[in-house]
Residue frames as a rotation matrix with the C-alpha (Angstrom) as fourth column:
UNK 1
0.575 0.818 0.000 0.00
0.818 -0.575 0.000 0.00
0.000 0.000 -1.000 0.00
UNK 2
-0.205 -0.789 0.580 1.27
0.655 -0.551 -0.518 3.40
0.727 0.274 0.629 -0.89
UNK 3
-0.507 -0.047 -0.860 2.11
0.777 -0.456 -0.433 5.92
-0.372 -0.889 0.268 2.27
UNK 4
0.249 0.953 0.172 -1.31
0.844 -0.301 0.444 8.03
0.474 0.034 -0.880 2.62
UNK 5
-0.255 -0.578 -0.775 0.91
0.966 -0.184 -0.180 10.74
-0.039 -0.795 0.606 4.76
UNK 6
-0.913 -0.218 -0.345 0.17
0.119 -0.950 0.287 13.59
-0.391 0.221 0.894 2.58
UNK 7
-0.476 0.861 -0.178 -3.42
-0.030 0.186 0.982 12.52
0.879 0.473 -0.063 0.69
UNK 8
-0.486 0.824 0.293 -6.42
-0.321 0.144 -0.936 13.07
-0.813 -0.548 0.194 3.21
UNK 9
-0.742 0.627 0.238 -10.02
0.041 -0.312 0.949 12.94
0.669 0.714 0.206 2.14
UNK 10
-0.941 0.269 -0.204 -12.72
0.158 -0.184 -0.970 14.48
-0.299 -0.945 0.130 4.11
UNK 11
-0.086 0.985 0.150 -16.80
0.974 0.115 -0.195 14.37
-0.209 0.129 -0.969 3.14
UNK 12
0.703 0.416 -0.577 -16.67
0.513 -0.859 0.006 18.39
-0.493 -0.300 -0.817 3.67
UNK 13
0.107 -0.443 -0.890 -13.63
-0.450 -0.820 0.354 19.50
-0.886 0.363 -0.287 1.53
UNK 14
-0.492 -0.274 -0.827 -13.90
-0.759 -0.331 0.561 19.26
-0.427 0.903 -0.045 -1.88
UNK 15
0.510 0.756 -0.410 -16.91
-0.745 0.626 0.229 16.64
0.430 0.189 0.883 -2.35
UNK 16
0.563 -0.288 0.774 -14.56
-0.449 0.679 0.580 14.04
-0.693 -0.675 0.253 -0.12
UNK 17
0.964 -0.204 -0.170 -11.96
-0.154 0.091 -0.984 13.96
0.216 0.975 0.056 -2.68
UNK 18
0.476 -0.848 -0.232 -8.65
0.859 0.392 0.330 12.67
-0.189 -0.356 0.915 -2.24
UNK 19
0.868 -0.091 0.489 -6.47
0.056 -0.959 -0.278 15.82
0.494 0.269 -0.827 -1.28
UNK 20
-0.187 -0.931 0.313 -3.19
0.251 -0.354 -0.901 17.55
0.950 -0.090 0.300 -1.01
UNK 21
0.171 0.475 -0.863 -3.18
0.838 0.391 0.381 17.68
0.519 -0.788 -0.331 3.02
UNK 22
-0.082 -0.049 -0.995 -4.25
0.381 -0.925 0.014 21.14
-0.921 -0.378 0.095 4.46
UNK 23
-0.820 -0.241 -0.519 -5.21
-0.190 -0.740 0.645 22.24
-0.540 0.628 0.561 1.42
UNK 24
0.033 0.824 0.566 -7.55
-0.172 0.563 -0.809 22.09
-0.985 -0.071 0.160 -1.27
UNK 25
-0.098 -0.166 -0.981 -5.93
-0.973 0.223 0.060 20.87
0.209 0.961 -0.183 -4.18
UNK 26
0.738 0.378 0.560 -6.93
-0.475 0.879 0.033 17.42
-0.480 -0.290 0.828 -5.50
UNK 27
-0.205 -0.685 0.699 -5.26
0.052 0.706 0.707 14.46
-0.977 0.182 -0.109 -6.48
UNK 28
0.394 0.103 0.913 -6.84
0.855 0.324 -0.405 14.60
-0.338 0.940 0.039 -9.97
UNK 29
0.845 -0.091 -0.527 -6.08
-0.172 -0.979 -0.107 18.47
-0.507 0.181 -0.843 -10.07
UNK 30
0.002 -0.924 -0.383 -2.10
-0.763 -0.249 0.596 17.44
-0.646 0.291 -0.705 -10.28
UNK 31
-0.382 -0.399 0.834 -2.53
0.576 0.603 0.552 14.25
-0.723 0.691 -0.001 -12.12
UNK 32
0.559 0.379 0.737 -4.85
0.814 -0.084 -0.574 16.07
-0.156 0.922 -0.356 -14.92
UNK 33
0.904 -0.288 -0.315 -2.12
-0.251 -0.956 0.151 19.06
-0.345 -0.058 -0.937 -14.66
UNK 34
-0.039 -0.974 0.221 1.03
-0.632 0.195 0.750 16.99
-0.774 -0.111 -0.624 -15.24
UNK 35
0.766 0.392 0.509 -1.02
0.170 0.641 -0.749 14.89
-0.620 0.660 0.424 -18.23
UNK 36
0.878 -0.201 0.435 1.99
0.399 -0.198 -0.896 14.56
0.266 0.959 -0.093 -20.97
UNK 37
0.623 -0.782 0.000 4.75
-0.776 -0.618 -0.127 16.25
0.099 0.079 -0.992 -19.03
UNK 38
0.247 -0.519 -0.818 7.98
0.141 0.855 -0.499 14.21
0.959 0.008 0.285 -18.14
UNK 39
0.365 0.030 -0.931 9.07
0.872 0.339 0.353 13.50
0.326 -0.940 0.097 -14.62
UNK 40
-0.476 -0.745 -0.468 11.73
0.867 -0.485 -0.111 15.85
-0.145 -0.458 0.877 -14.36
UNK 41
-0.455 0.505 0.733 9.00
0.441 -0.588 0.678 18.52
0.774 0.632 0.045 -16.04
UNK 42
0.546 0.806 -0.229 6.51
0.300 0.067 0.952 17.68
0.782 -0.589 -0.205 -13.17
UNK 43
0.479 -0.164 -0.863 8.95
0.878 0.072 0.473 17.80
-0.016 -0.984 0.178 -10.40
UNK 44
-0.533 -0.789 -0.305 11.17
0.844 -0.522 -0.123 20.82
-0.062 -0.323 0.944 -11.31
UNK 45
-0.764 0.231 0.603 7.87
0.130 -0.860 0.494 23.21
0.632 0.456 0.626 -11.60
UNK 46
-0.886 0.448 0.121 5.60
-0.257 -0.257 -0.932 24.96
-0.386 -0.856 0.343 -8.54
UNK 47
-0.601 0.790 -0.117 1.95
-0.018 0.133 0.991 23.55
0.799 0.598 -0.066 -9.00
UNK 48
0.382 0.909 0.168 -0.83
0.198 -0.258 0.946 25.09
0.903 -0.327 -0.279 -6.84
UNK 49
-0.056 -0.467 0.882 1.89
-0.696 -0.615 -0.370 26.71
0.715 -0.635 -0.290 -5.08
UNK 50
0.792 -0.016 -0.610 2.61
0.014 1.000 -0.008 23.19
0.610 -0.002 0.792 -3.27
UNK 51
0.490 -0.858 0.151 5.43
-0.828 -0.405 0.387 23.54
-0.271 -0.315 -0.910 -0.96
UNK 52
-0.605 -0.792 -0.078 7.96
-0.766 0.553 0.327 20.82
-0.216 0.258 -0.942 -2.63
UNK 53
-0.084 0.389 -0.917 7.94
-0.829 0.484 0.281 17.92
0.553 0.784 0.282 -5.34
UNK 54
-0.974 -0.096 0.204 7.87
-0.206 0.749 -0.629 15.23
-0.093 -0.655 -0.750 -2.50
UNK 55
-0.498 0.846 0.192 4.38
-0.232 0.083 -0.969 15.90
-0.836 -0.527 0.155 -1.91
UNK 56
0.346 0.380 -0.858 3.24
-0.934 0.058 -0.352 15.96
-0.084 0.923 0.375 -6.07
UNK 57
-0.694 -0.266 -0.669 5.36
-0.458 0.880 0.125 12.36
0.555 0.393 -0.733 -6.16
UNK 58
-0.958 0.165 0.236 3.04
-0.217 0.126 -0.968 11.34
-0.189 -0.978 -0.085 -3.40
UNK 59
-0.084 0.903 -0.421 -0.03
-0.484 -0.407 -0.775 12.62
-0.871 0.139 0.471 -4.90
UNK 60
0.175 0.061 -0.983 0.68
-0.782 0.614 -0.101 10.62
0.598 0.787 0.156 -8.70
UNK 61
-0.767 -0.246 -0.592 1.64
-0.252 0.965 -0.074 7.29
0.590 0.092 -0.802 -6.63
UNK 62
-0.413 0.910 0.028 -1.81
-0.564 -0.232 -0.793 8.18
-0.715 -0.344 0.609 -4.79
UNK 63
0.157 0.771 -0.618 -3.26
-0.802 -0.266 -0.535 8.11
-0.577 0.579 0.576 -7.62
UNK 64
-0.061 -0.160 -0.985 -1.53
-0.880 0.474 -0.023 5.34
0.471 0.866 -0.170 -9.56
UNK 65
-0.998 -0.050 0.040 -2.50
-0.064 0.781 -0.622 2.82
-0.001 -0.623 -0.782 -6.60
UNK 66
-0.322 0.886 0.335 -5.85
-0.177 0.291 -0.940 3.38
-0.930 -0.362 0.063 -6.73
UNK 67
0.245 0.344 -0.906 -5.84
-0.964 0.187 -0.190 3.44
0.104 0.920 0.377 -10.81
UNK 68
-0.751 -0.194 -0.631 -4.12
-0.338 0.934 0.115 -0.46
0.567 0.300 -0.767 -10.03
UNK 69
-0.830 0.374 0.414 -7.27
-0.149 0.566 -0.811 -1.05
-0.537 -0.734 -0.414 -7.27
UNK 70
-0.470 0.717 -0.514 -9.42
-0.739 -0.639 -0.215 -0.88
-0.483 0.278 0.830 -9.78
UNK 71
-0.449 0.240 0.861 -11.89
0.456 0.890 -0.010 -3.96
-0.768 0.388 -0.509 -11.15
UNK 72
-0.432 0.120 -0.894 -12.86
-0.834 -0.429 0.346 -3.60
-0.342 0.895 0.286 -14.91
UNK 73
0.288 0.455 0.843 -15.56
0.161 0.845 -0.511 -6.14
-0.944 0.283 0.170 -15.93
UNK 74
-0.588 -0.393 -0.707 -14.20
-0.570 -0.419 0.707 -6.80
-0.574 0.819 0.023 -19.41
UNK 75
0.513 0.847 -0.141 -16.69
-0.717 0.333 -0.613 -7.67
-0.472 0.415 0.778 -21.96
UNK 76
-0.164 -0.579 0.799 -16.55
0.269 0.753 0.601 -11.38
-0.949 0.314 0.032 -24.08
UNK 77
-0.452 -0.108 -0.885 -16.03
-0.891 0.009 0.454 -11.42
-0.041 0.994 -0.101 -27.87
């Protein structure tokens, strides 16, 4: 399981969206912001005024654990 240290999610801030902690930027905010860039892109540039790229690496492996928890009924041919 990936460390949850920095990702809350709370019914009352932002529709109970997985969030940047103390704040109210979501997890999808930075993944649909960083769509297309390269790592070093993502990490060497301020996004929603974030204090440091720890927390954005956090937020994508957030985000890329719950894209692997995901069940996908897959249709038959």
């Amino acid at each position: 399981m990936v460390q949850l240290d920095r990702i809350t999610q709370n019914p009352e801030v932002m529709g109970g969206k997985a969030c940047i902690r103390g704040m109210r930027v979501t997890v999808g905010m930075i993944v649909g912001t960083n769509r297309g860039r390269s790592h070093d892109s993502t990490m060497s540039r301020p996004i929603f005024h974030i204090p440091n790229a720890t927390t954005v690496l956090k937020a994508l492996r957030y985000a890329a654990w719950r894209a692997e928890e995901r069940e996908v009924a897959l249709a038959r041919g």
